[in-house]
C-alpha positions as CSV (number, residue, x, y, z in Angstrom):
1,X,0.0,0.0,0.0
2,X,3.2,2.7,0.5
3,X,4.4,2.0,-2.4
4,X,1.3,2.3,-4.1
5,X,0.6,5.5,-2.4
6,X,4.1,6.9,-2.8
7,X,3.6,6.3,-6.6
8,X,1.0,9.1,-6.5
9,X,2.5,11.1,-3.3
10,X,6.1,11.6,-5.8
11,X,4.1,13.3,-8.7
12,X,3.7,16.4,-6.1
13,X,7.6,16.0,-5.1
14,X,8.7,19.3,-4.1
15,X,5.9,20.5,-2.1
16,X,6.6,17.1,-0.3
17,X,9.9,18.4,0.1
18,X,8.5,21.5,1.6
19,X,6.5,19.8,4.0
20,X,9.0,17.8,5.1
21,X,11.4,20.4,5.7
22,X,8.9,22.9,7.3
23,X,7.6,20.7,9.8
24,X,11.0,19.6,10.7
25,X,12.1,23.0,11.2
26,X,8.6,23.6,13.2
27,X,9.3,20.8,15.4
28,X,13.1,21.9,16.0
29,X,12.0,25.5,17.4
30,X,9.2,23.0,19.7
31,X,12.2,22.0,21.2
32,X,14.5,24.7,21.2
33,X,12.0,26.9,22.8
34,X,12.2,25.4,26.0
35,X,15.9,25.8,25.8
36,X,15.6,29.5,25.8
37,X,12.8,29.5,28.3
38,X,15.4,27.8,30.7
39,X,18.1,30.1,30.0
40,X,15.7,33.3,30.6
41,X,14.3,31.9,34.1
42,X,17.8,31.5,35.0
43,X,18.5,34.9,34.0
44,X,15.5,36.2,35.9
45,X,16.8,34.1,39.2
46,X,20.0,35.7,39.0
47,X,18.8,39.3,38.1
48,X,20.6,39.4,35.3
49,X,18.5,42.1,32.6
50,X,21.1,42.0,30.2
51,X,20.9,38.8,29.2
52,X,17.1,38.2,29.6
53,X,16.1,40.7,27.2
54,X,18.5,38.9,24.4
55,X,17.2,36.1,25.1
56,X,13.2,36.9,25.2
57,X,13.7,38.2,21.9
58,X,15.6,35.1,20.7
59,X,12.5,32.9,22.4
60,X,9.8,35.3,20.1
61,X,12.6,34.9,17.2
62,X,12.4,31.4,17.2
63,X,8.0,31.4,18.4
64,X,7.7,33.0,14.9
65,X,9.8,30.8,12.8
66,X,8.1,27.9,13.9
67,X,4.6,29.7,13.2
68,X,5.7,31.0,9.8
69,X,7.1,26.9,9.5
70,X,3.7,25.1,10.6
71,X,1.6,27.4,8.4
72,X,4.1,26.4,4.9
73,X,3.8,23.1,5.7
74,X,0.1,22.9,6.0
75,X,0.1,24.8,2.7
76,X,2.4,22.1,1.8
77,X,0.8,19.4,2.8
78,X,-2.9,20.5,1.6
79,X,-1.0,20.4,-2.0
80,X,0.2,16.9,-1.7
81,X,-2.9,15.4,-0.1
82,X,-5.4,17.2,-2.7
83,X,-3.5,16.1,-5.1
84,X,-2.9,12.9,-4.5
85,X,-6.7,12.3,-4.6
86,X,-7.6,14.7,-7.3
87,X,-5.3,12.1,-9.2
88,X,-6.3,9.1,-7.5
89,X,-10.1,10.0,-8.5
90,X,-9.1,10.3,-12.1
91,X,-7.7,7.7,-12.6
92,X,-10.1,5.3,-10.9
93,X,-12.9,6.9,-12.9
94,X,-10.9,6.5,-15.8
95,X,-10.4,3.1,-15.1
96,X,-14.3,2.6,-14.1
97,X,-14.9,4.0,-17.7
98,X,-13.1,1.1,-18.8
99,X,-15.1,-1.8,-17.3
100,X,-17.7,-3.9,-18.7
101,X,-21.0,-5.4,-17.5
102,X,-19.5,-7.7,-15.5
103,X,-16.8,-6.0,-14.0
104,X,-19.6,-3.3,-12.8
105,X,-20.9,-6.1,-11.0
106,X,-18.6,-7.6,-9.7
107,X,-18.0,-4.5,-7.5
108,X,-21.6,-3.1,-7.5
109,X,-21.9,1.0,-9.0
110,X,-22.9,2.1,-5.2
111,X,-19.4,0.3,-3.9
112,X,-17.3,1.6,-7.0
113,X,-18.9,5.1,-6.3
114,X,-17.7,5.0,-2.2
115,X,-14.1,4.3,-3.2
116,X,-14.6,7.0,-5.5
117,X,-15.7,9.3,-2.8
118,X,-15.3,8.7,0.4
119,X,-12.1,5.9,0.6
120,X,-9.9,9.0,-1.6
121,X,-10.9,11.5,1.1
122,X,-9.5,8.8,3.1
123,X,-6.4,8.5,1.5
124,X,-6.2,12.2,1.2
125,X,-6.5,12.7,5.1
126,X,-3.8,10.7,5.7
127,X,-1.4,12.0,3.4
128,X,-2.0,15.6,4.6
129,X,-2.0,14.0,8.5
130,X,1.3,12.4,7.4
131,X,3.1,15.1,6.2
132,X,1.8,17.6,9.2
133,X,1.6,14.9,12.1
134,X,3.5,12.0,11.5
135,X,6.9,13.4,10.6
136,X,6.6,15.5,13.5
137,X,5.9,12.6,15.9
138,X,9.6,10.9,16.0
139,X,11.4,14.6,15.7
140,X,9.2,15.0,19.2
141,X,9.9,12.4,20.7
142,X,13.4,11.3,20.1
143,X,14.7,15.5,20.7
144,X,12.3,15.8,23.5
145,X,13.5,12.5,25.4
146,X,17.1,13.3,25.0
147,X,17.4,16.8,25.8
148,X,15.0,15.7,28.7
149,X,17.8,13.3,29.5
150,X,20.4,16.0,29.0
151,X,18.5,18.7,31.5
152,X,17.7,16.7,34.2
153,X,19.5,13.0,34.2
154,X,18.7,12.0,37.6
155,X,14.8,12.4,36.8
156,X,15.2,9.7,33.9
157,X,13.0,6.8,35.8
158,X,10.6,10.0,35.7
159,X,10.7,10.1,32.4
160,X,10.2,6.0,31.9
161,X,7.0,5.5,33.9
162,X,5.3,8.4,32.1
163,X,6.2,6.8,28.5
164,X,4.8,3.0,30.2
165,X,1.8,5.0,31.5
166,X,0.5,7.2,28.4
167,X,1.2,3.8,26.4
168,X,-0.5,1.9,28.4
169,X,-3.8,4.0,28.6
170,X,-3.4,4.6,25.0
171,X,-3.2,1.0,24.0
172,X,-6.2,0.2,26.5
173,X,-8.5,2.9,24.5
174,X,-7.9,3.4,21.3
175,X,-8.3,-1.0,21.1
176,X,-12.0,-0.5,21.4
177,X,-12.3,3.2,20.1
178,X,-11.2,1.0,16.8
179,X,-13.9,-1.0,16.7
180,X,-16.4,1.0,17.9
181,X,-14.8,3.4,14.5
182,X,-15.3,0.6,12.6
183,X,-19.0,0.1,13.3
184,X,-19.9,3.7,13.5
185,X,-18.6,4.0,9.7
186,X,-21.1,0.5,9.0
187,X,-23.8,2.3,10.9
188,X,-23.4,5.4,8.9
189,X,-23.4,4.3,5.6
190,X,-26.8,2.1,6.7
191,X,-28.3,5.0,7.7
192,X,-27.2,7.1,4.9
193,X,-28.7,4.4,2.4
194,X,-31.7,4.3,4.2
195,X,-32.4,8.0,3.8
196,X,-31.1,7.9,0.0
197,X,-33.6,4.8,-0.1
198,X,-36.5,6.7,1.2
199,X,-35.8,9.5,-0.5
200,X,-35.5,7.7,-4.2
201,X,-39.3,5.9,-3.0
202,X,-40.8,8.2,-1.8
203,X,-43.8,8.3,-4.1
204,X,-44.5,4.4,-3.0
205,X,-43.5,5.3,0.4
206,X,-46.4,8.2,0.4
207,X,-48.8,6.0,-1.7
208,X,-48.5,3.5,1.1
209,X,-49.0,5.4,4.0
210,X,-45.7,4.2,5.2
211,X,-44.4,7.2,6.3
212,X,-44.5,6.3,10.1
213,X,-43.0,2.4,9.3
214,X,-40.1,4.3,7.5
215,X,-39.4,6.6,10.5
216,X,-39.3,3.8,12.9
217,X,-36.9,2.3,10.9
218,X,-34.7,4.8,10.4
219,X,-34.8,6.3,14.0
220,X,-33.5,2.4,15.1
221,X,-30.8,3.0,13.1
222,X,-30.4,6.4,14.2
223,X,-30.5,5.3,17.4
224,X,-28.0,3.1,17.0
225,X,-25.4,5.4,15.5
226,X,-26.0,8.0,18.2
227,X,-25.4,5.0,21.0
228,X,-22.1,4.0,19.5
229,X,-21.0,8.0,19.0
230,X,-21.3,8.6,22.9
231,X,-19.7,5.3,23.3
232,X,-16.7,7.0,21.4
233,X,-17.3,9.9,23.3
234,X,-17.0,8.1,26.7
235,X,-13.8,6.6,25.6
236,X,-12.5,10.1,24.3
237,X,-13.6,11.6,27.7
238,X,-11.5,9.4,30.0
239,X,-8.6,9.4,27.6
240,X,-7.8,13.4,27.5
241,X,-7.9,13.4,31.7
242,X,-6.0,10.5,31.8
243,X,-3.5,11.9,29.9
244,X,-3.4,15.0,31.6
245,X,-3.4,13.3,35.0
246,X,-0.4,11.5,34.2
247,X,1.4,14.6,33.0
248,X,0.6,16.6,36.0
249,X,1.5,13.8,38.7
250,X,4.9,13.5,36.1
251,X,5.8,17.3,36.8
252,X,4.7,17.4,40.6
253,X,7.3,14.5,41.0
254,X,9.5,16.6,39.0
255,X,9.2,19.7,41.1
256,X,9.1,17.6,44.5
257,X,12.2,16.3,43.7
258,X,13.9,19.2,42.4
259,X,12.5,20.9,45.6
260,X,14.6,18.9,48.1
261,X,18.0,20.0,45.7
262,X,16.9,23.3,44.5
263,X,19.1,24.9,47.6
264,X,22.1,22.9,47.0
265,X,21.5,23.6,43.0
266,X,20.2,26.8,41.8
267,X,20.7,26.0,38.2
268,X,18.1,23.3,38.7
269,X,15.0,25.9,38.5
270,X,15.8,26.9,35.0
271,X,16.0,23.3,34.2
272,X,12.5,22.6,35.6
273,X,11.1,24.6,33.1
274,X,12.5,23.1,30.5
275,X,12.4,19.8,31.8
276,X,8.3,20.0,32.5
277,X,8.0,21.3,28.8
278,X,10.0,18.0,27.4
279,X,7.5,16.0,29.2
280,X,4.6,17.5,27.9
281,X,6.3,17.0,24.8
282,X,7.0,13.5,24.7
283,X,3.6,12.9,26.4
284,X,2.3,14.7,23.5
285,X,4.1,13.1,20.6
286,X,2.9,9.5,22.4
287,X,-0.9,10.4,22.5
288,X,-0.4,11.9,18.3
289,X,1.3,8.8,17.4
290,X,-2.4,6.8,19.0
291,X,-4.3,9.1,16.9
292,X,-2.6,8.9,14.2
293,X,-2.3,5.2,13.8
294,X,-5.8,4.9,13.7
295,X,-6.1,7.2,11.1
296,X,-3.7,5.1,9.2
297,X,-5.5,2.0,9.7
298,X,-8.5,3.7,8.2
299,X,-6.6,5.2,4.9
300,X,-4.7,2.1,4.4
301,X,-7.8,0.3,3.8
302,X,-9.2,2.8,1.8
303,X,-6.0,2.6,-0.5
304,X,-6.2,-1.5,-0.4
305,X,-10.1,-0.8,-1.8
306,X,-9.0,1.5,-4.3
307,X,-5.7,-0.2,-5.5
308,X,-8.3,-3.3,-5.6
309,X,-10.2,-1.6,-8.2
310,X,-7.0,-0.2,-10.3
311,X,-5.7,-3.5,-10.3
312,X,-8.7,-5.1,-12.0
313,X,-8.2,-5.7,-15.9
314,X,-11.2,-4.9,-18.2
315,X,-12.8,-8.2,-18.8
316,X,-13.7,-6.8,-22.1
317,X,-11.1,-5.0,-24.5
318,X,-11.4,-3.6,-27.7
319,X,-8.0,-4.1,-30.1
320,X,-6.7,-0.9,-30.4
321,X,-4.6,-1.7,-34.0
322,X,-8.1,-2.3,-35.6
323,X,-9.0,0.5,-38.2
324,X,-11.7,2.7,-38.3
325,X,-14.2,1.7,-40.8
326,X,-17.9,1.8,-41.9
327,X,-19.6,-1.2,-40.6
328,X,-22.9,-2.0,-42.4
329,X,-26.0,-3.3,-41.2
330,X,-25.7,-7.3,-41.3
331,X,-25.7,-9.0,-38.2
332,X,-24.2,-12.8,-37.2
333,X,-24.6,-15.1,-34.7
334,X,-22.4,-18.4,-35.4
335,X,-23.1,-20.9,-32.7
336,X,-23.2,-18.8,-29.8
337,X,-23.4,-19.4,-26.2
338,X,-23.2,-17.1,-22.9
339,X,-22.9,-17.7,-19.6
340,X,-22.7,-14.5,-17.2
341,X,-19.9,-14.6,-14.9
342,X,-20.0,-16.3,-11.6
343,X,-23.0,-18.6,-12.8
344,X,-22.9,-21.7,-14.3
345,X,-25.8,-22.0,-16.0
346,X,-25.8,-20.6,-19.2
347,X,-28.3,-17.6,-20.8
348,X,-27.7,-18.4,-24.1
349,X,-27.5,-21.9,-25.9
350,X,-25.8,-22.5,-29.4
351,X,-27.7,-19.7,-31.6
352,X,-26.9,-18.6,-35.1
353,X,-28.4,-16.7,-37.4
354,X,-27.7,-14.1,-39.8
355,X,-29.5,-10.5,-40.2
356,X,-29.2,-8.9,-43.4
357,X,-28.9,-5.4,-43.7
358,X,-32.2,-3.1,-43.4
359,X,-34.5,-6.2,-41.9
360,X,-36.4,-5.6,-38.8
361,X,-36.5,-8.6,-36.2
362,X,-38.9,-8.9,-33.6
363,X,-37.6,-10.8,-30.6
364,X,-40.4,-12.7,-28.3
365,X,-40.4,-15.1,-25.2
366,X,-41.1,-15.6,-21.7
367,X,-39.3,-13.5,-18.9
368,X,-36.1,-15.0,-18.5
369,X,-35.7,-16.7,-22.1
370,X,-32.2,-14.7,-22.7
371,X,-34.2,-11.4,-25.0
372,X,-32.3,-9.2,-23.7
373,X,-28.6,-11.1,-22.9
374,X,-29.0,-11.5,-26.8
375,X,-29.1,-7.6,-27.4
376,X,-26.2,-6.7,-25.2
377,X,-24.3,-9.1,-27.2
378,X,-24.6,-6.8,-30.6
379,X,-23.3,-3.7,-28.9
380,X,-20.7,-5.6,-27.1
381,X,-21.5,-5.1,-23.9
382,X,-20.5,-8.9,-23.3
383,X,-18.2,-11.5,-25.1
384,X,-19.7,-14.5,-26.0
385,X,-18.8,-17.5,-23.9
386,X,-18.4,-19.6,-27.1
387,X,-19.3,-18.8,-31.0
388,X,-18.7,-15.6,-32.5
389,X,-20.4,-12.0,-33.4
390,X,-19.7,-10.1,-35.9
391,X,-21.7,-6.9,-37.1
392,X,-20.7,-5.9,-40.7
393,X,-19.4,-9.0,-41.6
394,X,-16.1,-8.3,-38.8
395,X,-15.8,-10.3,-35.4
396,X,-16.5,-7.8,-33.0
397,X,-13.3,-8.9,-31.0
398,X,-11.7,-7.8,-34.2
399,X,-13.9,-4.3,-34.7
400,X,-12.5,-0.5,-34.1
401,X,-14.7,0.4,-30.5
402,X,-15.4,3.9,-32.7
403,X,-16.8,2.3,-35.8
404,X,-18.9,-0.2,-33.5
405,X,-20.4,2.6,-31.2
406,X,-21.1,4.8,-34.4
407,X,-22.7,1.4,-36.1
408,X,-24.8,0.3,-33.1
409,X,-27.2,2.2,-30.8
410,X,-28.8,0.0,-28.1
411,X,-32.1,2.4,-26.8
412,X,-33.0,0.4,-23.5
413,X,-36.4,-0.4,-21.4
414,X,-35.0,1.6,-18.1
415,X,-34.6,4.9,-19.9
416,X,-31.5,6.5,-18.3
417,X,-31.2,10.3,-18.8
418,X,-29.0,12.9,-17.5
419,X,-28.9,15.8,-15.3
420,X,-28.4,18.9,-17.6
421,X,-30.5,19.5,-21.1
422,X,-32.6,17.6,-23.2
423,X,-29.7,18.6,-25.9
424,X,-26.7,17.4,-23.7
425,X,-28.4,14.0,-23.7
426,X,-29.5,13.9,-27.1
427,X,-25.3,14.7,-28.6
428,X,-24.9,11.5,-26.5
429,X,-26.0,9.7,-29.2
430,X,-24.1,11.7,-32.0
431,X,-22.0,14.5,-30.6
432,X,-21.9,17.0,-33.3
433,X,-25.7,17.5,-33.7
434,X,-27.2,20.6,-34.4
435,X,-30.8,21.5,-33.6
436,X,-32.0,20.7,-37.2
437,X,-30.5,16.9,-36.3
438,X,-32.4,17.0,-32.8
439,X,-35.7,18.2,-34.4
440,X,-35.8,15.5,-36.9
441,X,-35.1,12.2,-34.4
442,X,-37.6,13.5,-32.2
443,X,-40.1,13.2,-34.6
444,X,-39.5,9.7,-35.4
445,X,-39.1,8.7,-31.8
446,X,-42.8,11.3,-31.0
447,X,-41.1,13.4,-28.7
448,X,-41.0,16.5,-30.6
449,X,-44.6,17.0,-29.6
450,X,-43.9,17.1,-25.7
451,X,-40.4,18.9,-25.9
452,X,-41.5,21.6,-28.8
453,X,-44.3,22.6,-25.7
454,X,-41.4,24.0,-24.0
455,X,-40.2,27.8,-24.2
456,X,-36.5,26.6,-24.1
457,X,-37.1,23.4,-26.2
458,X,-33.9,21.4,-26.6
459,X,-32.5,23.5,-23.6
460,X,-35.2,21.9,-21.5
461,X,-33.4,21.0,-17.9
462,X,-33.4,17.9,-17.0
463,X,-33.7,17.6,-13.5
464,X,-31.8,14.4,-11.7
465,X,-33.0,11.4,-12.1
466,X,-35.0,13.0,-15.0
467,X,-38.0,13.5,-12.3
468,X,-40.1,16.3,-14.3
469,X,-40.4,13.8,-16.9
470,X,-43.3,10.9,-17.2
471,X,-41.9,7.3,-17.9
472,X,-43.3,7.7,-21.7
473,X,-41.3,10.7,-22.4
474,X,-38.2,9.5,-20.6
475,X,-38.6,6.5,-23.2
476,X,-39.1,8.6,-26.3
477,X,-36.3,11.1,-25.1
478,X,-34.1,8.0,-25.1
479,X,-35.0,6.7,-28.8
480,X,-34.5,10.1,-30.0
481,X,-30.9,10.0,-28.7
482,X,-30.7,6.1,-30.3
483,X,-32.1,7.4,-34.2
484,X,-30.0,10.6,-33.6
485,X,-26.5,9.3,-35.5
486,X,-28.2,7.5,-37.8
487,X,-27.3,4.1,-36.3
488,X,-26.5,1.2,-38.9
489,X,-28.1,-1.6,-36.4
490,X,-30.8,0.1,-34.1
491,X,-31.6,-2.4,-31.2
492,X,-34.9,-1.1,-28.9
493,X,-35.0,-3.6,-26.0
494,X,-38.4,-3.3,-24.8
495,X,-38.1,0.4,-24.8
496,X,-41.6,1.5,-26.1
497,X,-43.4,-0.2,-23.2
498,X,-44.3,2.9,-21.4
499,X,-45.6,4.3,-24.7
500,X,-49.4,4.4,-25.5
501,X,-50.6,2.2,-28.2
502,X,-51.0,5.4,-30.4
503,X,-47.5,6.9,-29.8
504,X,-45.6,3.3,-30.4
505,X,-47.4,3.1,-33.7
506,X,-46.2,6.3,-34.8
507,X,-42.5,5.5,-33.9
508,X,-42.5,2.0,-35.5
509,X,-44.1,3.5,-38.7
510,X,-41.5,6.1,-38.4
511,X,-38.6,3.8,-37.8
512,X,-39.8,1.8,-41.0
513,X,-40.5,4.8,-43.6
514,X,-37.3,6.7,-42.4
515,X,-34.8,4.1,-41.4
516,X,-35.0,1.8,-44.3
517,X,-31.5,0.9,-44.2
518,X,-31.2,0.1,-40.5
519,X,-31.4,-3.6,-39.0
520,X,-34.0,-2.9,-36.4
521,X,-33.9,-5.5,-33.4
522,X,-37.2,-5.3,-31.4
523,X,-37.3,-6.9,-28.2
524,X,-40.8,-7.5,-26.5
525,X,-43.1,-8.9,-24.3
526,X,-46.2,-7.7,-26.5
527,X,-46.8,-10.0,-30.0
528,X,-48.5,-6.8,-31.1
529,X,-45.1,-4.7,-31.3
530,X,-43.3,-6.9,-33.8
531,X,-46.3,-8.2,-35.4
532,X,-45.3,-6.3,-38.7
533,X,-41.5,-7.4,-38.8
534,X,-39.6,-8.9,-41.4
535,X,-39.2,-12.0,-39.1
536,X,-39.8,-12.7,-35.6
537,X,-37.4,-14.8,-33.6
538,X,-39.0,-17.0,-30.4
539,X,-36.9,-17.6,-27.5
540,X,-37.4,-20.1,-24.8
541,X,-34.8,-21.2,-21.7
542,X,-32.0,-19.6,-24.1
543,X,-32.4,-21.2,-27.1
544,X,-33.7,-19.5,-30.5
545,X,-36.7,-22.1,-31.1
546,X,-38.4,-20.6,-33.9
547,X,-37.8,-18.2,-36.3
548,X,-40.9,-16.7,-39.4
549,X,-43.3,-14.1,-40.2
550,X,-46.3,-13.6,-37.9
551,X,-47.9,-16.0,-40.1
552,X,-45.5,-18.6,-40.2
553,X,-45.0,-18.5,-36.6
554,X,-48.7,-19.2,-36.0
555,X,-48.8,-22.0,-38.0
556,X,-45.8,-23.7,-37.1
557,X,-44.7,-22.4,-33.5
558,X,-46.8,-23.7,-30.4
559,X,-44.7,-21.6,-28.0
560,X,-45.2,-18.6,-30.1
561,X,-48.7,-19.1,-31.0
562,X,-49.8,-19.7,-27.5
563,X,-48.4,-16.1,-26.6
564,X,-50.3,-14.8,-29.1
565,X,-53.4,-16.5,-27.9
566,X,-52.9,-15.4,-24.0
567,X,-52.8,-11.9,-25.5
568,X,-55.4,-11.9,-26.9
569,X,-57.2,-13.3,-24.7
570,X,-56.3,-10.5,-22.5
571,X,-57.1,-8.0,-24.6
572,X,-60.5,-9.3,-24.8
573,X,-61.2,-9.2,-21.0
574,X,-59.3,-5.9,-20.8
């Protein structure tokens, strides 16, 4: 994990050089100011003006260069730790960006986005604490002890049983102040799902009447959190008196003793002062080093969650020697198979089939029949397991990621927009589009009715989790941005079923009169949304079972022809 971090920590060199430097120099005037102190007491005890007044200004010298030191090297050390994690969260993003389907879930989005978030802030807290705290913690301690040592020798055992005391207390709290960390940070991100939860459902959670369930559960929660935090604060309120009460029963041994040899000794009363200030000192570079190493604990992990998710190839690459080129229309499946990873069962079972260019094919079959695990495959979202894709005649393990992404658009059933404008999501689909562009794939996907209502239009704001739009216009919105680059394989997985029967007409007539050219892949659960298609493919447990017209189908498909007669059955009743 150091050498990880140090990879990142080495980019911002010289301001780590700074704060190194700076806080050594801060720590060295902690130590000589005690020094001086001792020397201007003794010059007080033997009335001796002028050499205290040399000497107070030395002390104030010295006050200010460690000032002037500590605030560099926070400077200092704000640069390296935002930095560090500035870069740390690009790259891991970039990295994300990267990923396919299943390495997304193999970490799940909410986990990739807490490493993203809140395990870098980790990281970046203790790189800053490093380079303001830790360096600081052995210059303490080792110049403290010894020039303890050097003022006052005979007060060493002094010196020993403080250091066994503080450690001890130390070790005895901060063991369970660990834990009790660890399952405040559990607690909180429960209770912080819970609210984001609530707060995402809260139209079911108001339709319900729930309101009063929800609070109960989040209050036990709550409750919990707040027990453990005064736990923690228990723990933090014995440990500061502790410490203090061992440091004060520390310096009245020190003065007791140097009491009984004070007459025999005068120099020994300038030494007390500086001896009483090494104390605190070491006491104090003790109870930092505690602190601290829980804070390292905490960033370490952080850095092993992160590194985790660097370290993690792409299970899905594109060849970056393959040339750009135009890909056309035809589609082939050669003896495919799938099998997601993790499971053992596979989706998909040996299919093949070839699309030529400008057919539409509706895909039908039961929930769980492999509809949509055969979309995802066009695009590329997945390698096949076994058998071979290949859009334009090329295996898509062979194809340019450009010319597939410009060839293929993939408009799913969950219509995902973004925060922003109805414009910024539309240039998803082709970046370079201009309003005349945006006008005309709105009308084939029926949306320019709804978004042409608006003063701004295309500049319509989008709020976050597109909320000010219904689910049919979220659907339409996203088919616009699928026709907008004039895709040469258009795939709509499901993704007019929030669409009246009037509006899905008008987009499939629209798809077929302007789209001529594009292979149009229609997956659904209604017989009546790819009745009209060129041919109609039947699924069942994985396995392409049937393939033919409407007609056809009827005649020859029992599996096919009994979903047609359940629908329309039910449209019947309805």
């Amino acid at each position: 994990m150091i050498k990880f971090l140090l990879s990142y920590v080495k980019r911002y060199k010289r301001d780590a050089i700074w704060a190194t430097v700076t806080i050594a120099i801060a720590a060295i005037t902690s130590l000589w100011q005690p020094k001086l102190l001792q020397q201007v007491v003794q010059a007080i005890a033997d009335d001796n003006l002028s050499k205290m007044y040399p000497l107070g200004i030395q002390l104030i010298v010295v006050a200010l260069i460690g000032l002037i030191a500590g605030a560099l090297n926070t400077i200092f050390a704000t640069k390296v730790g935002m930095g560090t994690a500035a870069d740390l969260r690009a790259d891991e993003y970039q990295h994300v960006q990267q990923f396919s389907f299943a390495n997304i879930e193999r970490f799940s989005s909410g986990s990739l986005v807490v490493r993203m978030t809140n395990d870098i802030q980790q990281v970046q807290t203790i790189v800053m604490v490093f380079f303001q705290s830790l360096l600081r913690v052995p210059i303490l301690f080792i110049g403290a002890l010894g020039l303890a040592l050097m003022t006052l020798p005979r007060l060493w055992w002094v010196i020993l049983v403080m250091i066994v005391l503080v450690v001890g207390i130390t070790m005895m709290v901060m063991q369970p102040m660990g834990k009790l960390f660890g399952k405040f940070q559990g607690l909180l991100d429960k209770t912080n799902g819970m609210a984001k939860e609530n707060l995402q459902g809260v139209r079911v959670v108001k339709s319900f009447n729930q309101e009063g369930n929800e609070e109960k559960r989040f209050n036990a929660a709550s409750g919990e959190l707040t027990d453990i935090n005064i736990k923690i604060g228990y723990l933090f309120s014995i440990l500061m008196p502790a410490f203090m009460l061992v440091g004060e029963m520390a310096i009245a041994v020190s003065i007791l003793f140097v009491g009984q040899h004070i007459m025999a000794d005068p120099q020994m009363l300038g030494a007390l002062t500086s001896f009483v200030n090494y104390l605190m000192q070491i006491m104090n570079a003790i109870v930092m080093a505690g602190f601290m190493s829980m804070f390292a604990a905490r960033g370490f992990e952080s850095t092993r969650r992160i590194k985790e998710v660097l370290d993690t190839d792409p299970e899905l690459t594109f060849n970056p020697e393959a040339p750009a080129q135009n890909l056309s229309g035809d589609v082939t499946f050669d003896h495919v198979s799938f099998t997601y990873p993790g499971d053992e069962v596979p989706v998909l079972k040996d299919i093949s089939f070839d699309v030529k260019q400008g057919e539409m094919i509706g895909i039908v079959g039961a929930t769980g029949s492999g509809k949509s695990t055969l979309a995802e495959l066009i695009p590329r979202l997945y390698d096949p397991t076994e058998g071979k894709v290949a859009v334009g005649h090329v295996d898509l393990k062979q194809v340019n990621e450009g010319s597939l992404r410009r060839a293929v658009a993939f408009v799913q059933q969950k219509a995902i927009l973004f925060s922003g404008k109805i414009s910024d999501n539309l240039r998803q689909g082709k970046a370079d589009a201009t309003y005349s562009d945006m006008q005309s794939a709105a009308q084939t996907a029926q949306a320019a009715e709804f978004i042409e209502r608006y003063p701004d239009t295309y500049d319509h704001v989008v709020e976050e989790r597109s909320a000010n739009f219904s689910g049919g216009q979220k659907q339409r919105l996203s088919i616009t941005r699928g026709v907008i680059g004039d895709p040469k394989v258009l795939i709509l997985d499901d993704s007019t079923s929030a669409l009246d029967a009037r509006s899905e007409k008008l987009v499939q007539q629209a798809l077929s009169e302007q789209f001529v050219d594009t292979t149009k892949f229609v997956i659904s659960e209604k017989i009546s949304s790819v009745i009209n298609a060129d041919r109609i493919f039947v699924m069942a447990d994985g396995q392409l079972i049937a393939t033919g017209t409407h007609a056809e189908l009827l005649a020859s498909s029992p599996v096919y022809r009994e979903i047609y007669d359940t629908q329309k059955a039910q449209e019947v009743i309805d």
